[in-house]
DSSP file (Angstrom, degrees, kcal/mol; ACC not computed):
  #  RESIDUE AA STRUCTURE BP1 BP2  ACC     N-H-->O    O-->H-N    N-H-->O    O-->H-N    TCO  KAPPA ALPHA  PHI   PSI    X-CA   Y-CA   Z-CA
    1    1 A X     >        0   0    0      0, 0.0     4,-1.8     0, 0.0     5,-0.3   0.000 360.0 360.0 360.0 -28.8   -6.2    0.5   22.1
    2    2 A X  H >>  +     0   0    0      1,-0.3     4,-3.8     2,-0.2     3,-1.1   0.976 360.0  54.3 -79.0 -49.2   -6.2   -2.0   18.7
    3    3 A X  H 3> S+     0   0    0      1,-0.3     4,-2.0     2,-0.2    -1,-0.3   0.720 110.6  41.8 -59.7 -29.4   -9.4   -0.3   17.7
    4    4 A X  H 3> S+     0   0    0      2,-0.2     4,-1.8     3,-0.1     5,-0.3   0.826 115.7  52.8 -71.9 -40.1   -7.6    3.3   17.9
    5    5 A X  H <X S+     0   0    0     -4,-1.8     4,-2.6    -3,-1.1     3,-0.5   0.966 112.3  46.3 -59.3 -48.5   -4.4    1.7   16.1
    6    6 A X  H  X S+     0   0    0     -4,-3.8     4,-1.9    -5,-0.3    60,-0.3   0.927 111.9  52.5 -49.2 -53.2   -6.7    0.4   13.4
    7    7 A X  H  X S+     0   0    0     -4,-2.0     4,-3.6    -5,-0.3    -1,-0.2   0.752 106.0  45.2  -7.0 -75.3   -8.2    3.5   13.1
    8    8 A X  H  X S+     0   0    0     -4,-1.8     4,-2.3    -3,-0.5    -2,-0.2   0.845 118.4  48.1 -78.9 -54.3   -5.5    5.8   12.6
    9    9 A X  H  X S+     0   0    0     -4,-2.6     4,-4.0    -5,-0.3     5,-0.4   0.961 109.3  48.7 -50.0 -46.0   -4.0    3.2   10.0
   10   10 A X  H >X S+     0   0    0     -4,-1.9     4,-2.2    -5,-0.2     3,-0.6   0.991 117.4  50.1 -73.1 -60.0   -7.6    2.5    7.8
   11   11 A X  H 3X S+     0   0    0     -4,-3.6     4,-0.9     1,-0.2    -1,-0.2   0.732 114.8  41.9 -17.8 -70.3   -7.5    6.7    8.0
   12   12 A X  H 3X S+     0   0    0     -4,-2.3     4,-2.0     2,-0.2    -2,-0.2   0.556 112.3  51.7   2.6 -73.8   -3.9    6.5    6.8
   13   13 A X  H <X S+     0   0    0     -4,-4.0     4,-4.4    -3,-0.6    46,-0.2   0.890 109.8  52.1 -64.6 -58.2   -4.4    3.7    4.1
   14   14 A X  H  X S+     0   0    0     -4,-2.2     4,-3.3    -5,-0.4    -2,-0.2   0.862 105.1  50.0 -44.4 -52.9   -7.3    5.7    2.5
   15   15 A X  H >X S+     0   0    0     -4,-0.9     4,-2.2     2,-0.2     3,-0.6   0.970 113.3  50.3 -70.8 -53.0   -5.6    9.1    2.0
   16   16 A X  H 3X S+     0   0    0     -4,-2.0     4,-2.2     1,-0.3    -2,-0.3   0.889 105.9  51.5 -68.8 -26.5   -2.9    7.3    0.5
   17   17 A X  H 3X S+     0   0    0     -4,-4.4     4,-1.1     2,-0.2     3,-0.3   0.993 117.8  41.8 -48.7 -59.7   -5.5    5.4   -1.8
   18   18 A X  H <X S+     0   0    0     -4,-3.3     4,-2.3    -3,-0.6     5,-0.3   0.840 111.1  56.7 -63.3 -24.2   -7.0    9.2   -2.9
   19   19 A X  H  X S+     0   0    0     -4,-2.2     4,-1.2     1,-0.3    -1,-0.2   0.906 112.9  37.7 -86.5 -34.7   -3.6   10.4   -3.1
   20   20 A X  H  < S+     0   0    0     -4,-2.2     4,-0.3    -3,-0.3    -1,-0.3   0.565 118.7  47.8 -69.8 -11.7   -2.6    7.5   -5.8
   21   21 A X  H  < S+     0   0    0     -4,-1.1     3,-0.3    -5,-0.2    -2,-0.2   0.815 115.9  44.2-101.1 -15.1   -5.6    7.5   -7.6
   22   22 A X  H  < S+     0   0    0     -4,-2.3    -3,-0.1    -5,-0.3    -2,-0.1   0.896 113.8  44.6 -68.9 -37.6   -5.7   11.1   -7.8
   23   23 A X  S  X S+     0   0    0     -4,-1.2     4,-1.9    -5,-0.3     3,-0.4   0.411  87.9 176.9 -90.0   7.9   -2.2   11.9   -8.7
   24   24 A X  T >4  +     0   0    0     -3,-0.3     3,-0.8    -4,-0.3     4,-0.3   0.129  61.5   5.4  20.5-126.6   -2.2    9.1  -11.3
   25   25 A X  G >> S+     0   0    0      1,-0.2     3,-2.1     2,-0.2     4,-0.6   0.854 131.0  54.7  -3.4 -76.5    0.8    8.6  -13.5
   26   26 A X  G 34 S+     0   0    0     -3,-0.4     4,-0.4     1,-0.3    -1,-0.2   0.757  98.3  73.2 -44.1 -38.6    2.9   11.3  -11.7
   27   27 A X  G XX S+     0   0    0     -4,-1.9     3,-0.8    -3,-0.8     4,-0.6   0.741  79.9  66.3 -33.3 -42.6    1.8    9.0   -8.5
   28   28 A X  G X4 S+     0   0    0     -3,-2.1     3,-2.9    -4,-0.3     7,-0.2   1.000  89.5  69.7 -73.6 -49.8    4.3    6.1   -9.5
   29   29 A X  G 3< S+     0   0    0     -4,-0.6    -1,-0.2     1,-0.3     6,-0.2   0.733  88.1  63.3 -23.4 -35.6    7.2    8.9   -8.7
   30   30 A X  G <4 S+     0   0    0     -3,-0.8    -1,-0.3    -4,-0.4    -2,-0.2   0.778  82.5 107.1 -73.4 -12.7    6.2    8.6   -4.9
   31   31 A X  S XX S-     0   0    0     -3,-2.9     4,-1.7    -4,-0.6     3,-0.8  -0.349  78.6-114.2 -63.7 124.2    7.4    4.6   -5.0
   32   32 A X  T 34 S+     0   0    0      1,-0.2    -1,-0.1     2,-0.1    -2,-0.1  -0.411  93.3   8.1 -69.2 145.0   10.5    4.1   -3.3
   33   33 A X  T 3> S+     0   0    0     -2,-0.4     4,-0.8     1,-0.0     3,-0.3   0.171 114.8  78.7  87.3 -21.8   13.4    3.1   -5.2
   34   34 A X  T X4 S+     0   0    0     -3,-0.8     3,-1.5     1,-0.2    -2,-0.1   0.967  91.8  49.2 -84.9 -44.3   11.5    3.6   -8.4
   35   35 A X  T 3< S+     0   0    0     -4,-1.7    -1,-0.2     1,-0.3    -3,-0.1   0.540 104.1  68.2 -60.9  -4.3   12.0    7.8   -8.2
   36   36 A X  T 34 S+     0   0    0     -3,-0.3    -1,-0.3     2,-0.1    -2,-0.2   0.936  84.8  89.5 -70.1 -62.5   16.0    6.7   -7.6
   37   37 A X  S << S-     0   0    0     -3,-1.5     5,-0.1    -4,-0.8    -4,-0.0  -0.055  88.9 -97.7-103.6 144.4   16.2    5.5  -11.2
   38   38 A X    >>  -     0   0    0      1,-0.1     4,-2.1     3,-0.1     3,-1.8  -0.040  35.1-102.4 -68.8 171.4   17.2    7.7  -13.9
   39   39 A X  T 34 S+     0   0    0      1,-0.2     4,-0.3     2,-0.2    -1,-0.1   0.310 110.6  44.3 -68.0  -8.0   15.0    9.3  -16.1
   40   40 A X  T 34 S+     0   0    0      2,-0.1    -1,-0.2     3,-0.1    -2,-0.1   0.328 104.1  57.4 -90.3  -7.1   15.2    7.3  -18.9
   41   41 A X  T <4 S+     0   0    0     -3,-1.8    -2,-0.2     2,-0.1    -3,-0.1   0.686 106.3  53.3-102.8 -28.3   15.1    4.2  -17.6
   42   42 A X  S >< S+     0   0    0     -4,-2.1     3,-2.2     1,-0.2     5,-0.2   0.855  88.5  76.8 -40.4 -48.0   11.6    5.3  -16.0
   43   43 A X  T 3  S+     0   0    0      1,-0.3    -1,-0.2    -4,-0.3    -2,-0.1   0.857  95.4  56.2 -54.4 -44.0   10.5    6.2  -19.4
   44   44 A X  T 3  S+     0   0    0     63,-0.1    64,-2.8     2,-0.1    -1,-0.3   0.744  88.8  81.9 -74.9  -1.1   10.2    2.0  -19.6
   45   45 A X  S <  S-     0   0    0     -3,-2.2     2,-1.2    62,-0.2    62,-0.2  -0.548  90.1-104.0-108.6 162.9    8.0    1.1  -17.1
   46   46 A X    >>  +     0   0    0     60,-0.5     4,-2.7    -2,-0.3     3,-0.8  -0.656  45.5 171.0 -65.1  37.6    3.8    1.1  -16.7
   47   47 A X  H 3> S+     0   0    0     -2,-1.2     4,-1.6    -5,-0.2    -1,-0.2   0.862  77.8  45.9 -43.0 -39.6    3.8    4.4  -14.6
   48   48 A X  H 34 S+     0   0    0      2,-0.2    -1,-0.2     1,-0.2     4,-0.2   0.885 117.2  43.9 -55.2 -45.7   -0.2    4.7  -14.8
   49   49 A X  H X> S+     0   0    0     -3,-0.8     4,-5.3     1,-0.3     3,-1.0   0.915 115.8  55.8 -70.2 -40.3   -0.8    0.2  -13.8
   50   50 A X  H 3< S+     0   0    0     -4,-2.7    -1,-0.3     1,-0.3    -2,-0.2   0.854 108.1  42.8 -70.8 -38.8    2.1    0.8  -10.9
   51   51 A X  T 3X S+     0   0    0     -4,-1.6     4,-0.9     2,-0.3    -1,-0.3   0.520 121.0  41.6-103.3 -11.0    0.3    3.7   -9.2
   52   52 A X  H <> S+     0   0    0     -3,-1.0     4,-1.0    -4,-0.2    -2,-0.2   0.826 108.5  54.8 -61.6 -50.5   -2.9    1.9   -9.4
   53   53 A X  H  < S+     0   0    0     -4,-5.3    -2,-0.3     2,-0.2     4,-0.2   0.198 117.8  42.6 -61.7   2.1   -1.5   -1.4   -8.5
   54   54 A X  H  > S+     0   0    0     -5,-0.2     4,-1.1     2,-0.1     5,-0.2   0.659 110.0  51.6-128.7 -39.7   -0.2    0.6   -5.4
   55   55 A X  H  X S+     0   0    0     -4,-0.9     4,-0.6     2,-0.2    -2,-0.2   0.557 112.6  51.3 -60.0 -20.8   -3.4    2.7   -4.7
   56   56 A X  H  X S+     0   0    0     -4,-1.0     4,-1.3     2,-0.1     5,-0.2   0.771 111.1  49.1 -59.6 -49.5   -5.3   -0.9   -4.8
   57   57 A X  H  > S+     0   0    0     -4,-0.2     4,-0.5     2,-0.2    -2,-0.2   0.626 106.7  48.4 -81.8 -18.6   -2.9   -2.1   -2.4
   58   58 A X  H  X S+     0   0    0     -4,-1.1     4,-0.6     2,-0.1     5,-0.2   0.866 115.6  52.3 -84.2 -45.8   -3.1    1.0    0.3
   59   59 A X  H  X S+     0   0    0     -4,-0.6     4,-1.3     2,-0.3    -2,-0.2   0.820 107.1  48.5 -62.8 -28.4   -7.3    0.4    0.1
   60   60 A X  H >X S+     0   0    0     -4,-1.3     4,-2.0     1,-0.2     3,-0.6   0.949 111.2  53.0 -69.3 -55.4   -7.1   -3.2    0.8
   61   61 A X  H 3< S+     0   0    0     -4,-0.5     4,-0.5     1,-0.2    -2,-0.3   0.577 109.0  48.5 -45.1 -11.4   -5.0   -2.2    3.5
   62   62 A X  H 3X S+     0   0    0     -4,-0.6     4,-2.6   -49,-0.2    -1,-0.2   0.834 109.3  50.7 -97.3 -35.0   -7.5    0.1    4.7
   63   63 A X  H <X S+     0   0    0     -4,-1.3     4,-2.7    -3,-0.6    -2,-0.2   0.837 109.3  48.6 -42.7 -57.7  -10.1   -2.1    4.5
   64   64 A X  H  X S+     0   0    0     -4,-2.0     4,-1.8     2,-0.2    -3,-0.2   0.831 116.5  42.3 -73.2 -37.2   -8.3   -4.9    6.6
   65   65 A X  H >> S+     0   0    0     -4,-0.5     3,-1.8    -5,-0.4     4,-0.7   0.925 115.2  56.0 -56.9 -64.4   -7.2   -2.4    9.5
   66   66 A X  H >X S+     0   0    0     -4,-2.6     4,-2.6   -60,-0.3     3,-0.7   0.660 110.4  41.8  -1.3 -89.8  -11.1   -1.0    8.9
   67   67 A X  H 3X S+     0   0    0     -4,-2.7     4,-2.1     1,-0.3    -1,-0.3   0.822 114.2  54.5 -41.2 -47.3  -12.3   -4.6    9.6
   68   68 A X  H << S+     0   0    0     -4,-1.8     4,-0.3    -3,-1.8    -1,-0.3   0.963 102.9  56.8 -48.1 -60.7   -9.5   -4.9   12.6
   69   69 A X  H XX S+     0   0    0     -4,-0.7     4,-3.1    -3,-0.7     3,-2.3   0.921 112.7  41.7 -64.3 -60.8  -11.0   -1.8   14.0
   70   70 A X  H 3X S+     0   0    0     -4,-2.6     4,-0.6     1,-0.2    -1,-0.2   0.914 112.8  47.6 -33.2 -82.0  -14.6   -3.6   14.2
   71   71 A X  H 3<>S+     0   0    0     -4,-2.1     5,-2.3     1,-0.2     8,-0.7   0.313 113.1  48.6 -60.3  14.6  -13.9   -6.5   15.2
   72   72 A X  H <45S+     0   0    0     -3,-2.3    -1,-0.2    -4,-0.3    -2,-0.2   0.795 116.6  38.6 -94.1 -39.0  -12.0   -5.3   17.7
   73   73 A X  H  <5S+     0   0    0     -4,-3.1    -2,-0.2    -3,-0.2    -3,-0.1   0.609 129.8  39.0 -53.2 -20.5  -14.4   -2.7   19.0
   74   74 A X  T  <5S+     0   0    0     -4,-0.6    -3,-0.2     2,-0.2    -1,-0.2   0.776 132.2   2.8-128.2 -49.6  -17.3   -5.5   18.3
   75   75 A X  T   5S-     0   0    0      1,-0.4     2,-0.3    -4,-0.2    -3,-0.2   0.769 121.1 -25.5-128.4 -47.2  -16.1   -9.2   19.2
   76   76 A X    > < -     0   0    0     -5,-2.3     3,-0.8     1,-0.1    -1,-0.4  -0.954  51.6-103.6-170.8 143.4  -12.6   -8.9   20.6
   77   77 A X  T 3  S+     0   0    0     -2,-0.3     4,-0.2     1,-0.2    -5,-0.1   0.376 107.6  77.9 -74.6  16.8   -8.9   -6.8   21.0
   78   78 A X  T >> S+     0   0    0     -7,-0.2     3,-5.5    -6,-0.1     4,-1.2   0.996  77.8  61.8 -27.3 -84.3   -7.6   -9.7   18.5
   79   79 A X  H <> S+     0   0    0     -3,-0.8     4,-1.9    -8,-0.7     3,-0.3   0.533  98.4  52.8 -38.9 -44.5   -8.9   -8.6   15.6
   80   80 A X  H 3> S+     0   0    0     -4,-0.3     4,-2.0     1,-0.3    -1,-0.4   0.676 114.2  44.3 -89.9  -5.8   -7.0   -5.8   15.8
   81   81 A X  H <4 S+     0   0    0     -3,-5.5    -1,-0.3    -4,-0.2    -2,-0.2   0.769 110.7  54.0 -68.1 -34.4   -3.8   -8.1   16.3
   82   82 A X  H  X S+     0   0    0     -4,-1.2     4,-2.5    -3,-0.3    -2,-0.2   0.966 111.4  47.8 -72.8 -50.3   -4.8  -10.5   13.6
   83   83 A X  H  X S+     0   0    0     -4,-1.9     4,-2.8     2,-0.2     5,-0.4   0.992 111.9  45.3 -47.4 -65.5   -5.1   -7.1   11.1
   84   84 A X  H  < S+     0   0    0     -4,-2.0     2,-2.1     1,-0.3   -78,-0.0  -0.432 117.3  50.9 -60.7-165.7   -1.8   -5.6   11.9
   85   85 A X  H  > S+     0   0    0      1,-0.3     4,-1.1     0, 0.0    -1,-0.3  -0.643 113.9  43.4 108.1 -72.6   -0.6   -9.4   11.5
   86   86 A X  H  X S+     0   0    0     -4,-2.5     4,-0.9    -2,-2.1    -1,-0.3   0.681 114.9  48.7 -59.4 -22.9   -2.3   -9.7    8.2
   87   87 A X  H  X S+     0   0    0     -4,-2.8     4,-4.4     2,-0.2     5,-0.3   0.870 106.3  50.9 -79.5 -63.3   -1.1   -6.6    7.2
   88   88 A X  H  > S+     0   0    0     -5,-0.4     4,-1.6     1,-0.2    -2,-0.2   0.873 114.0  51.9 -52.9 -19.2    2.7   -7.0    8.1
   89   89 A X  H  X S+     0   0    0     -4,-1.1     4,-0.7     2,-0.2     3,-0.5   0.976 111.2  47.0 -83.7 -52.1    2.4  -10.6    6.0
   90   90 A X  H >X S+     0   0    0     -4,-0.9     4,-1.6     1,-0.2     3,-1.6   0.963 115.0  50.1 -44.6 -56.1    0.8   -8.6    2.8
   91   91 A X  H 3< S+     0   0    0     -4,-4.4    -1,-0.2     1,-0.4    -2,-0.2   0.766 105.1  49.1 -52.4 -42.5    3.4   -6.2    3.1
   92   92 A X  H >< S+     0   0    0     -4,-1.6     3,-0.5    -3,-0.5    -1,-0.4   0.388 102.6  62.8 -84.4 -13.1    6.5   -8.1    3.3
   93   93 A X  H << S+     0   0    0     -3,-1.6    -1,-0.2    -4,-0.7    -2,-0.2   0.858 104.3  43.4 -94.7 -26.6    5.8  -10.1    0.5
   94   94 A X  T 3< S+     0   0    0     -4,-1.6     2,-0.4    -5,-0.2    -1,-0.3   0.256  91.8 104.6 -99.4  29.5    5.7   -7.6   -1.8
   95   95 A X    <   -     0   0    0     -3,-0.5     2,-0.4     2,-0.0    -3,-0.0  -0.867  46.6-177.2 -74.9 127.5    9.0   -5.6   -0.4
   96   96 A X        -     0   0    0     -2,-0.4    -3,-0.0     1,-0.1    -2,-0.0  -0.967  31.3-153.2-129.9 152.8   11.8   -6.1   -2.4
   97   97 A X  S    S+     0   0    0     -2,-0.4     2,-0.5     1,-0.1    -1,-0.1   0.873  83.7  73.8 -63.0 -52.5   15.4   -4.9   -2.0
   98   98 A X     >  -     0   0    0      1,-0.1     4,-4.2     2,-0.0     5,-0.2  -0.615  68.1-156.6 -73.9 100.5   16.3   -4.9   -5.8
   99   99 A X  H  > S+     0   0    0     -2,-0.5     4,-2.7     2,-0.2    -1,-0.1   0.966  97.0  53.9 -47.6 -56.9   14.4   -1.7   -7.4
  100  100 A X  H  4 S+     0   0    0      1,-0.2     4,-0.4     2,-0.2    -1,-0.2   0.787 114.0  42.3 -67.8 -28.6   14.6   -3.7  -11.1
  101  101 A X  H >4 S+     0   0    0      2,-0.1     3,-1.1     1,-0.1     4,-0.4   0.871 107.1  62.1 -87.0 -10.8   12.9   -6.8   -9.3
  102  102 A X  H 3< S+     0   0    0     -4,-4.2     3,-0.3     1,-0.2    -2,-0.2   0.990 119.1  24.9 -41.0 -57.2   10.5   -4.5   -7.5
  103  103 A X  T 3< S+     0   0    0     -4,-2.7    -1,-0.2    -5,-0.2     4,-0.1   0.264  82.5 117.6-126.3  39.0    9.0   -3.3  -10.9
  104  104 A X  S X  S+     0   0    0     -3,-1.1     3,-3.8    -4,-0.4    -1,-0.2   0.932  72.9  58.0 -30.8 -73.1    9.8   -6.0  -13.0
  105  105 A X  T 3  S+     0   0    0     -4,-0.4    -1,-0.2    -3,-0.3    -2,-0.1   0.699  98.4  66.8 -33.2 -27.0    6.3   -6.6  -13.6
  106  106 A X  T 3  S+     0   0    0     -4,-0.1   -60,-0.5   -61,-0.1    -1,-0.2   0.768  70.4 127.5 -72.3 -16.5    6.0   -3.3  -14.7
  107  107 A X    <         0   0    0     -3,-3.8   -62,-0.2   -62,-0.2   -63,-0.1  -0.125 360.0 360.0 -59.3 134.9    7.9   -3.4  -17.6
  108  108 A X              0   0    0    -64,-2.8    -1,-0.1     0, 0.0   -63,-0.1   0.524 360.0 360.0 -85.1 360.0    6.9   -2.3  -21.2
């Protein structure tokens, strides 16, 4: 069962990796909270870094379910606990409530 979960996720993680690196710029527009904020105030931000920096972050995320799916399939149905686990800690750290601190970093 973890090895199917992993799976389906790594799959998941991966289209959304092609789907930011393909759609580049226009790609930061899929971010939640960021496509809320008016159009001029977008105009300030690092669309290109943000939709990379976010296409980086779904492919390490595919990578670490990936590796769950192995080692579950391989050594034990841990891994695949330990992934989603690792995953939910990655995630949460970079969720923020506040759109302006979300993509602070972005700013020009």
């Amino acid at each position: 069962m973890g090895f199917y979960a992993c799976m389906i996720m790594a799959v998941f993680f991966f289209l959304m990796a092609l789907l930011f690196a393909l759609g580049k710029e226009r790609a930061a527009n899929w971010l939640s909270g960021f496509h809320c904020l008016p159009e001029e105030e977008r105009a300030g931000y690092d669309r290109k870094r943000m939709a990379a920096d976010t296409g980086k972050d779904f492919l390490r995320w595919g990578f670490l379910m990936l590796a769950g799916a192995l080692v579950s399939l391989w050594i034990s149905g841990y891994g695949a606990a330990a992934a989603w686990g690792t995953w939910l800690i990655l995630f949460l750290k970079d969720v923020h409530l506040d759109a302006e601190k979300a993509f602070e970093k972005y700013r020009l």
